[in-house]
C-alpha positions in Angstrom: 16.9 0.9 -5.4 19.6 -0.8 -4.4 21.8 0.8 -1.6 21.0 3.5 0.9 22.3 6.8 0.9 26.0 7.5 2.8 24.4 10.3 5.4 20.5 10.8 6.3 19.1 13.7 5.3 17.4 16.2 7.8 14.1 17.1 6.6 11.0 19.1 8.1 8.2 16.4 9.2 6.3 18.3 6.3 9.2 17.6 3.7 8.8 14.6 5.0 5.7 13.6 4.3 5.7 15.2 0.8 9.1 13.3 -0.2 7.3 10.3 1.0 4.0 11.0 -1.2 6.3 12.2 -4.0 7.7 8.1 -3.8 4.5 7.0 -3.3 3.4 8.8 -6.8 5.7 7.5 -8.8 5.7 4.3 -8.0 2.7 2.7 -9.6 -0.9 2.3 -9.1 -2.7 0.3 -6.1 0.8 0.6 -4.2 0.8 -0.9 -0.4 2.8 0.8 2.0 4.1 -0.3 5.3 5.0 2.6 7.7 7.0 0.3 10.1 7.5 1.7 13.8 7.6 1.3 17.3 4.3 3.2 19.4 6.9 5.5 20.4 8.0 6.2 17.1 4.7 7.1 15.9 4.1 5.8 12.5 0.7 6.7 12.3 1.7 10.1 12.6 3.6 10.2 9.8 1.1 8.2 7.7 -1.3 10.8 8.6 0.5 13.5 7.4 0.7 11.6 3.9 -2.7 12.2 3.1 -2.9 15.3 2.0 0.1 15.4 -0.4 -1.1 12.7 -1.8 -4.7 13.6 -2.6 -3.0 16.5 -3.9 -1.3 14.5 -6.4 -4.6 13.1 -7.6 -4.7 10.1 -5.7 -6.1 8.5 -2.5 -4.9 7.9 0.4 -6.3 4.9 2.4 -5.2 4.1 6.2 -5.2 0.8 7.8 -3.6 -0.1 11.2 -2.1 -2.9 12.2 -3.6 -2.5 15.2 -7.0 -3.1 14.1 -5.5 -6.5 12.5 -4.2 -7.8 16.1 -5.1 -11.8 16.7 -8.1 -12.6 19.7 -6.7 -11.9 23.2 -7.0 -15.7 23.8 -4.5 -16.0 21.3 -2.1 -13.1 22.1 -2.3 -13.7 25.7 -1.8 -17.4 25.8 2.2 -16.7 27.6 1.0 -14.1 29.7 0.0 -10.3 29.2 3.4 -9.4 28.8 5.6 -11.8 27.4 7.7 -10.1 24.7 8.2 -13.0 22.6 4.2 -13.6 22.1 4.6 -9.9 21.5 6.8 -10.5 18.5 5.6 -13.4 16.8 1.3 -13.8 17.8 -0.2 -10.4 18.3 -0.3 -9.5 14.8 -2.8 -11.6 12.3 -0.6 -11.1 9.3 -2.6 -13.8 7.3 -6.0 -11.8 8.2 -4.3 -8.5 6.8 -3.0 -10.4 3.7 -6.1 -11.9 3.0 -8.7 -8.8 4.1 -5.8 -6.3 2.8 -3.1 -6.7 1.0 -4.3 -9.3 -1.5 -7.5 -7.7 -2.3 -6.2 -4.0 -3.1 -3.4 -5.3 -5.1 -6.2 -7.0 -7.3 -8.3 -3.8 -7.5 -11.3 -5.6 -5.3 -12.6 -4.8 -1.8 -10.5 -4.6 1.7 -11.1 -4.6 4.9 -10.5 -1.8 6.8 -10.7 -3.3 10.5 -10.7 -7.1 11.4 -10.4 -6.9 15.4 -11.5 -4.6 17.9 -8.6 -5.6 20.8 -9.8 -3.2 23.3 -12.9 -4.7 23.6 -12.0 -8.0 22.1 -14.2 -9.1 19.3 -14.8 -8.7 15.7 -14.7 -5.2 14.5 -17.8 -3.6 13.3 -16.5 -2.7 9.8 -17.6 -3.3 6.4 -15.8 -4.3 3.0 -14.9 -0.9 1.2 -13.8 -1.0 -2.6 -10.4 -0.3 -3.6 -10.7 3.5 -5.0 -9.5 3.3 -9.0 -6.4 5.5 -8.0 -5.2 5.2 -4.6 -2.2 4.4 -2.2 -2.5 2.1 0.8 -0.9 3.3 3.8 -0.6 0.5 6.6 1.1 1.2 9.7 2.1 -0.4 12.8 5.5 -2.1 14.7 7.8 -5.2 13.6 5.5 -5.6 10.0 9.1 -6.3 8.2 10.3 -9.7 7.7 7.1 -11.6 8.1 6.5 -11.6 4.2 3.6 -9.4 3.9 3.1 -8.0 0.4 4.2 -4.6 0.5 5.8 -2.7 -2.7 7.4 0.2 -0.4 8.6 -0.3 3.3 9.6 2.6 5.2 10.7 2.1 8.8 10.5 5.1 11.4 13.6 4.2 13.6 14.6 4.8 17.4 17.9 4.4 18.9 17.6 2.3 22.1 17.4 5.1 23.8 15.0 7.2 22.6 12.6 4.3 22.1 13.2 3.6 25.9 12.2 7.3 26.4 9.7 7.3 24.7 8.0 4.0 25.7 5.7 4.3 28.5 6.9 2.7 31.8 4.1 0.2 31.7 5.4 -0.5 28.1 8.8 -1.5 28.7 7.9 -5.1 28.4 7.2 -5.1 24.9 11.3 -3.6 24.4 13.6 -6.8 24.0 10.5 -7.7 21.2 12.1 -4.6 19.3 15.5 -5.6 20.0 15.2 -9.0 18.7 13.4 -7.4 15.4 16.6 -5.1 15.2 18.6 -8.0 15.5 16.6 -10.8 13.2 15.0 -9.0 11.1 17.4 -5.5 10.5 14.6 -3.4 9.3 16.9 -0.5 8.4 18.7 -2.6 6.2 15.7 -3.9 4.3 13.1 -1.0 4.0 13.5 1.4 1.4 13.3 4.5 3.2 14.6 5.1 6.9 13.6 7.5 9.0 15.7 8.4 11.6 13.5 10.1 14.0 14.9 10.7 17.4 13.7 13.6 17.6 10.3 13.4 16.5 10.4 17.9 15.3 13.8 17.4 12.9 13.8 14.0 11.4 16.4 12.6 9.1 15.5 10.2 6.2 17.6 7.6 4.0 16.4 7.1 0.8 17.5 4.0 -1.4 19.5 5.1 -4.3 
């Protein structure tokens, strides 16, 4: 894989997900996959919808959120509630998911599911879950690029600026010049292996490396 495709493809968000767990397939075993997106963009979704094609191809599919793998609200909020910056670099605890996570399934050991529970602020109640023999890791979540995390296939469900301003809640907006500067520093279309154009969220369009 080395350059992406001239023109995006438009694809059902079923195709989708199957073309995605086709990848996914032939790729290895114990493969970690970031499904890198905005909220609005709805990563989860789509990592939700790679289950089933998956399991159907004899392998299982295990989600974790990078939600669940946000630092203690001391820590994220030490700038403010809403300071876009702390946003981009603190709320995530990407050595917690590298060493609960990544690490561990590459290895064939035990993970982590859930490390902290933000909403009510405190460890999460989960226990360590061995790494099934034949299975894909599905992580999703916004601005995982760039930071070095171990992951053998990147995909990154893209906005324009204006749907992702759309789509953002009002009370949300805060968090947009975080994604901005990610576009800008990081250039996650540039770097993932697959882009998904999705815009509109009923006919997506996807850009495979070649």
């Amino acid at each position: 894989m080395s350059e992406l495709t001239d023109q995006p493809v438009p694809v059902t968000p079923e195709a989708l997900a199957d073309l995605l767990a086709e990848l996914c397939l032939t790729a290895g075993n114990h493969l970690r996959v970031a499904i890198d997106g905005a909220d609005a963009a709805e990563p989860g979704r789509l990592a939700d919808r790679m289950v089933e094609p998956l399991r159907a191809g004899g392998v299982a599919a295990v989600r974790v959120r990078a939600h669940d793998f946000l630092r203690p609200a001391s820590l994220r909020w030490e700038f403010g509630k809403t300071d876009p910056d702390s946003f981009y670099d603190r709320w995530l605890d990407a050595g917690g998911l590298t060493r609960e996570v990544l690490t561990p399934w590459a290895a064939g050991e035990r993970y982590l599911p859930a490390l902290w529970d933000a909403a009510a602020d405190r460890a999460a109640r989960a226990g360590y879950r061995p790494v099934p023999p034949r299975a894909v890791l599905l992580v999703d979540g916004p601005l995982l690029l760039g930071r070095g995390l171990a992951f053998d296939l990147a995909v990154h469900v893209r906005l324009s600026d204006g749907a992702l301003r759309r789509r953002t809640p009002a009370p949300e907006h805060w968090t947009l010049p975080a994604f901005e500067r990610y576009a800008t520093e990081v250039e996650p279309e540039a770097i993932a292996d697959v882009v998904v154009r999705a815009d509109d969220p009923r006919r997506p369009a996807v850009v495979v490396r070649a």
